[in-house]
N, C-alpha and C positions, 0 to 999 in steps of 0.2 A: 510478415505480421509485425505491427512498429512497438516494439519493446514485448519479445516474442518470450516467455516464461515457460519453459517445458513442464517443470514441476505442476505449473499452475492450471494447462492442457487440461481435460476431463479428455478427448479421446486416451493421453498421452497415460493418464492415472488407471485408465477401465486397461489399458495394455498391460500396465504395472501391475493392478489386482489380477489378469489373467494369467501371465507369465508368475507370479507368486502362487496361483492354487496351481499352474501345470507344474511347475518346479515341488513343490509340496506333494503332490500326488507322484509326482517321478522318482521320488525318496523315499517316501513309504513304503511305493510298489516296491522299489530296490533294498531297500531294509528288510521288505518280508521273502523277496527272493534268495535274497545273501543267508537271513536265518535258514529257509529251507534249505540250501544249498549247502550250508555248514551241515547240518542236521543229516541230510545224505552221507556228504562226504565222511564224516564221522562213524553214521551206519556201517558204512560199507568200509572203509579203515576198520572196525571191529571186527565184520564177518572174515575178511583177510587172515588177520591175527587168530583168532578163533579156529579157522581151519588147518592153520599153519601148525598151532597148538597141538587139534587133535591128530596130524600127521605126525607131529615127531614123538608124538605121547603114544601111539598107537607101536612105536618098535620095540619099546620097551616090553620082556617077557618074564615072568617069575624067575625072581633071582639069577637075570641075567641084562646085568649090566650095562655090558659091552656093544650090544646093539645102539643102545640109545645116547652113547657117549659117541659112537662114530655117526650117528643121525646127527647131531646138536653141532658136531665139529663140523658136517657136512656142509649143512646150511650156513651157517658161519661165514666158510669159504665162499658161498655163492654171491656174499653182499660186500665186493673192497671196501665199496664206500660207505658202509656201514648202515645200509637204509633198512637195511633187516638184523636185529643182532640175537642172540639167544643164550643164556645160562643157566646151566644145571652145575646145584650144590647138595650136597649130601644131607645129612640129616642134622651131621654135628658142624656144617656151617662149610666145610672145605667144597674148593672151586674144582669140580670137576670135567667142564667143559663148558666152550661158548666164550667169547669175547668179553666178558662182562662180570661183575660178584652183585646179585642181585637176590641176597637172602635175607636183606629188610625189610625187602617188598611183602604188601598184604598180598594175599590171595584172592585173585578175579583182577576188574581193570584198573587200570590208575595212569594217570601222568606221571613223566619221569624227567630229568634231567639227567644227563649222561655224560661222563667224559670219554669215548671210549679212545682205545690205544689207538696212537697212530693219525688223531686228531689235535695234537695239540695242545693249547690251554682252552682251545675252544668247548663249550659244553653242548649237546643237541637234545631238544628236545622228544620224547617218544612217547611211543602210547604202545603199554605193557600190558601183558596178561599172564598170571601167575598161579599156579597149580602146582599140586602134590601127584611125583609118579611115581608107585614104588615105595612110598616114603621119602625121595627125593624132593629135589624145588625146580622147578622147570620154568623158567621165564623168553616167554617169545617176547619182544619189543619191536616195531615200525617208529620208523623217522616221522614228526610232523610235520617236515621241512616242505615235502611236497603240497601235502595239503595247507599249510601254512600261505606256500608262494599263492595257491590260487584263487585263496581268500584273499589276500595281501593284493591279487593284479583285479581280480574282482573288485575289491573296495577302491583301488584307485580308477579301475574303468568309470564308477559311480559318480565317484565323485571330478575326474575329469567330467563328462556326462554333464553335470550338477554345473558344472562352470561353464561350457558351452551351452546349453541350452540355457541358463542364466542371460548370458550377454548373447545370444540370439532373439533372448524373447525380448532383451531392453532395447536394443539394434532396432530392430526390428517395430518395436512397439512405437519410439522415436520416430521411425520414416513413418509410419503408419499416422502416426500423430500429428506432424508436422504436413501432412498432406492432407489429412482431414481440418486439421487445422486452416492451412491456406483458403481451403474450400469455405470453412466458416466464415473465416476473414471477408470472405469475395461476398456471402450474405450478408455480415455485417457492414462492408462498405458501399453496398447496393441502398441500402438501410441508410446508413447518411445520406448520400448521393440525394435519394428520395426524399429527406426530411430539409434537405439545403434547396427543396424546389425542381431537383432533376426527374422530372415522374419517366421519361423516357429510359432509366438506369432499369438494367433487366439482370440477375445475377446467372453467372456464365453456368452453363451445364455441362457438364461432360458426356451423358448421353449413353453413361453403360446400367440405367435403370434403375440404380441402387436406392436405396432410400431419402440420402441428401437429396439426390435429382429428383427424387417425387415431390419431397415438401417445395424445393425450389421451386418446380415447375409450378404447384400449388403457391407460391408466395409471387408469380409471374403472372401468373393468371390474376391474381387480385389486383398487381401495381397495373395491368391492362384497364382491369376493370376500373380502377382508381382513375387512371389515367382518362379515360374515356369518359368518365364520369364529372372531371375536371374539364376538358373539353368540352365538355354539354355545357359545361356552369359559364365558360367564357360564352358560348355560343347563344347561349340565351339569352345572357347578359346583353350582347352586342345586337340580339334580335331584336329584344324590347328593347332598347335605344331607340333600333332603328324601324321597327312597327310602328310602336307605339307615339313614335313621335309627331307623325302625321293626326292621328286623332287627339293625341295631346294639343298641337296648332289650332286643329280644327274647331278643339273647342273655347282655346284661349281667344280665337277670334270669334264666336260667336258669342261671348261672355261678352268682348270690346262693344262688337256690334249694339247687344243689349244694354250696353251701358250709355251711349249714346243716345242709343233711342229714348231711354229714361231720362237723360236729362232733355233732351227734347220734349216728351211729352208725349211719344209715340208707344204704343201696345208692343210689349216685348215679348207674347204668351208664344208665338210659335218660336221665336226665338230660345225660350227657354225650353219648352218639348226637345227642339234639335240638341242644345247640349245633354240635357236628361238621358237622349240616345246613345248619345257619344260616352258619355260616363260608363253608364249601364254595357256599353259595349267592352269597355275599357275595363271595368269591374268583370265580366264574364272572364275575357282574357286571365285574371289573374288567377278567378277562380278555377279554371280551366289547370292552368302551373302547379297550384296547390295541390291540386287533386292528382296531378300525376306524380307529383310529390312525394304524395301520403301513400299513392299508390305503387311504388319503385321502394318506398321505405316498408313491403312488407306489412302493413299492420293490416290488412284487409285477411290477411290467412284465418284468421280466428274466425270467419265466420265461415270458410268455405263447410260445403256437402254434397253429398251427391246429390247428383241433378241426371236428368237429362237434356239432353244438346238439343236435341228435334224438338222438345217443346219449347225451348226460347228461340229458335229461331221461326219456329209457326207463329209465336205471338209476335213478333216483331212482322213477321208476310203480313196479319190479320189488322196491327193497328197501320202501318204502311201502306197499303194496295189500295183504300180510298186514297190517300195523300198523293199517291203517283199517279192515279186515276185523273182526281181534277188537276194534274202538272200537263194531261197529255203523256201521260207513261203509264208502263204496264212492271207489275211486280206479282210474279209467282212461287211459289217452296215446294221442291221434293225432299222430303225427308224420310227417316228410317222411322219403319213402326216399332220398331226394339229394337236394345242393344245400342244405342248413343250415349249408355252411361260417362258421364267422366265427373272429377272432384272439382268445384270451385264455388265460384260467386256468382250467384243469380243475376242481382243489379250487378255487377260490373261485366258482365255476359251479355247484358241486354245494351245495356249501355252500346259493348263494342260493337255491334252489330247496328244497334242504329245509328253509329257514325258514319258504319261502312254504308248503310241502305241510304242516309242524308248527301254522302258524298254524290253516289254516285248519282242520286236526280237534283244536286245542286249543280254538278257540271255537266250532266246530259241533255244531250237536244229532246226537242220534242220529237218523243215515237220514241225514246230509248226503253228498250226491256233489259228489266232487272230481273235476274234468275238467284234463288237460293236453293240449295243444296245443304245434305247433310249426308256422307256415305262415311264405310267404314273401311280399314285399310291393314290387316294386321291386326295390332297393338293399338291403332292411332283411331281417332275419329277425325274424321276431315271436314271443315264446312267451310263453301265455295260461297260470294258474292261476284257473281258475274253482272257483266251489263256490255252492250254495244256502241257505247259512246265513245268519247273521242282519247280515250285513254289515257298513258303517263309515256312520257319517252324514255326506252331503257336507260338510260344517263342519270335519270331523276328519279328511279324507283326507290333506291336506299333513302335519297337524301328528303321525300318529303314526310318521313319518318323524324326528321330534327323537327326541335318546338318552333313554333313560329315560322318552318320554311314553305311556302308559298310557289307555286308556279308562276312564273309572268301571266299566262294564262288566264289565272285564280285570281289576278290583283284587283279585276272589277267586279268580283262578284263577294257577297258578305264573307266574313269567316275570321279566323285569327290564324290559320296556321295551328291547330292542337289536338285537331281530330282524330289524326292520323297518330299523332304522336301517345295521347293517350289509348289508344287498340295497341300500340308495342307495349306500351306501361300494361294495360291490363293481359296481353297475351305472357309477356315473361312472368308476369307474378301468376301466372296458373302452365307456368314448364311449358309451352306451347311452341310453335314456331307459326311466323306468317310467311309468305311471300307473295308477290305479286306476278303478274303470269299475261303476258301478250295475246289476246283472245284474239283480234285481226278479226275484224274493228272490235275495238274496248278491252276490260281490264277484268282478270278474274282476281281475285285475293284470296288465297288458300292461307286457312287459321286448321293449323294440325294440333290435335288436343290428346295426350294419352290418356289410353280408357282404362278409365277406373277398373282395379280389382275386385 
């Protein structure tokens, strides 16, 4: 990406805000484990102490001493390193046993600091409990050294923890970002490419279904459709050039002709009838463009409703079947007596239908039978215009769909080339599909319409 800004990323910042609430939530969680876990260990450090108490308070007997000075000494001994210490003082303050002079202490628990012998200058601290036996002073004390380390390796596992998953989530958010990024990049340079005139630019997909690759493929489908649509606009362009130019000639020379005649002094009235034709012909042409114009631009939805299919194609057999009649042709409808519903446009229904019924006895011989049809198919309503005539050659079936394209065939007989073109314009604007279909002899044209809910 050309002057690539991480800070300035939105994937790169949505990674930073998510790595900030998981880090957040990991310190908390950890904050409230480390309290519980104090809160235990401290529990259970008391009950220790507590039991240690009522054992060595327990040897003590009425006015007998000497048990509970060799209990006090005992235990004493059992801790070199002093994690367990104990002292018992008299009444009047003298140190009777245990490592320790501990006759300041309140009675029950408390924190201590300690020097005991044999340590040093060093001090340790303890957690004491303190009771009257006898009249005596009895103090059990535990080291907090242990419980101390495992808070002490617990708060730095945390916060190690807190630094790692920090610079994992930034790492990490970075590649994340910088590959989402690229991705955007390749939308946004698809996007110039297209605005510099490149409508062929397509933006690359990667193809593992994620969300970028749907809108893409969604912003691909549209540069298609743009594309194609740009194509039509050259194609037209270049049709009326090359259609219209002929009857443009046709009529700049009978206007000459006409004028000739007038200064001669000769009747120019059929002369003028023939261009009136040719205009009038030339004027249908455009209107014909407009109209599928207006109809590919959507504005015709507003008025669609439900219909039924079988009855515009029966009106279309009823006003037809004289007109093929006196042609020398024959035109019949099987239709469905229910169930044809679908949504759309009446007049533009009728319309496509009678493009397709015009074609087919404007290039049929005499003796062609036209068949209509309306079956149902699933989901779909079908409705078929068959005929026997001389058909379309697979090679040309797409292409006489473009405006203005013409068979060789078709060049001497009337038409513009837009018959056909407007039935795709009104089939896409009501979701439909057509195709054309090799009858052997003639052409069927299947227009699939989904049926109405």
């Amino acid at each position: 990406m050309h002057r690539f800004s991480l800070l300035r990323s939105t994937p790169f910042r949505l990674a930073l805000t998510f790595a900030f609430l998981f880090v957040l939530a990991f310190i908390v969680s950890g904050g409230i484990v480390y309290r519980l876990m104090s809160a235990d260990l401290a529990n259970r450090l008391d009950e220790s102490i507590r039991q240690t108490y009522s054992v060595v308070a327990a040897t003590y007997a009425a006015n007998d001493l000497e048990d509970l000075v060799a209990t006090v000494d005992s235990h004493s001994k059992l801790s070199p390193i002093k994690e367990q210490i104990l002292s018992l003082t008299s009444r009047d303050g003298n140190h009777l046993a245990g490592t320790f002079i501990a006759a300041t202490l309140p009675e029950g628990f408390a924190k201590v600091s300690i020097q005991t012998p044999g340590s040093g200058p060093d001090v340790a601290r303890y957690r004491a409990y303190s009771g009257s036996v006898g009249g005596n002073y009895l103090t059990v004390a535990f080291s907090l050294s242990e419980t101390e380390e495992l808070e002490r390796i617990v708060l730095m596992s945390f916060g190690w923890g807190t630094l790692i998953i920090t610079g994992l989530a930034v790492t990490g958010g970075a590649l994340l970002a910088s590959r989402v990024q690229r991705r955007l990049d390749g939308i946004a340079s698809t996007m110039v490419d297209v605005s510099h005139g490149k409508l062929d630019a397509r933006i690359p997909l990667i193809g593992n279904g994620d969300d970028i690759d749907v809108v893409s493929g969604q912003v691909n489908a549209a540069l298609e459709r743009l594309s194609a649509l740009v194509d039509g606009m050259r194609q037209v362009s270049a049709n009326i050039a090359h259609d219209l130019k002929t009857p443009l000639n046709r009529l700049q020379m009978i206007l000459d002709v006409a004028s000739q005649k007038t200064a001669s002094g000769q009747k120019v009235f059929d002369d003028l009838a023939e261009a009136r034709a040719e205009g009038a012909q030339i004027n249908e042409t455009f209107d014909a463009l407009l109209r599928i114009a207006q109809i590919e631009a959507g504005a015709r939805k507003a008025r669609f409703t439900d219909l039924d299919l079988s009855e515009v194609v029966q009106t279309i057999a009823e006003i037809y079947a004289d007109v093929a009649e006196d042609d020398g042709k024959s035109l019949s409808a099987t239709t469905l007596q229910a169930g044809s519903q679908i949504h759309g446009d009446r007049e533009l229904l009728t319309q496509l239908f009678a493009n397709l019924v015009e074609n087919a006895l404007r290039h049929g011989p005499e003796g062609t039978a036209i068949q209509l049809s309306v079956t149902q198919q699933a989901d779909h309503i079908l409705a078929r215009v068959s005929d026997n005539g001389p058909g379309i050659p697979p090679e040309e079936r797409e292409k006489v769909f473009q405006r203005l394209y013409r068979l060789d065939s078709s060049r001497t007989t009337p038409g513009s080339g837009l018959g056909l073109s407007l039935v795709r314009a009104i089939v896409d604007l009501h979701g439909a599909s057509v195709v054309l279909e090799d009858r052997q002899p003639g052409l069927t044209v299947v227009v699939s319409f989904p049926a109405s809910e």
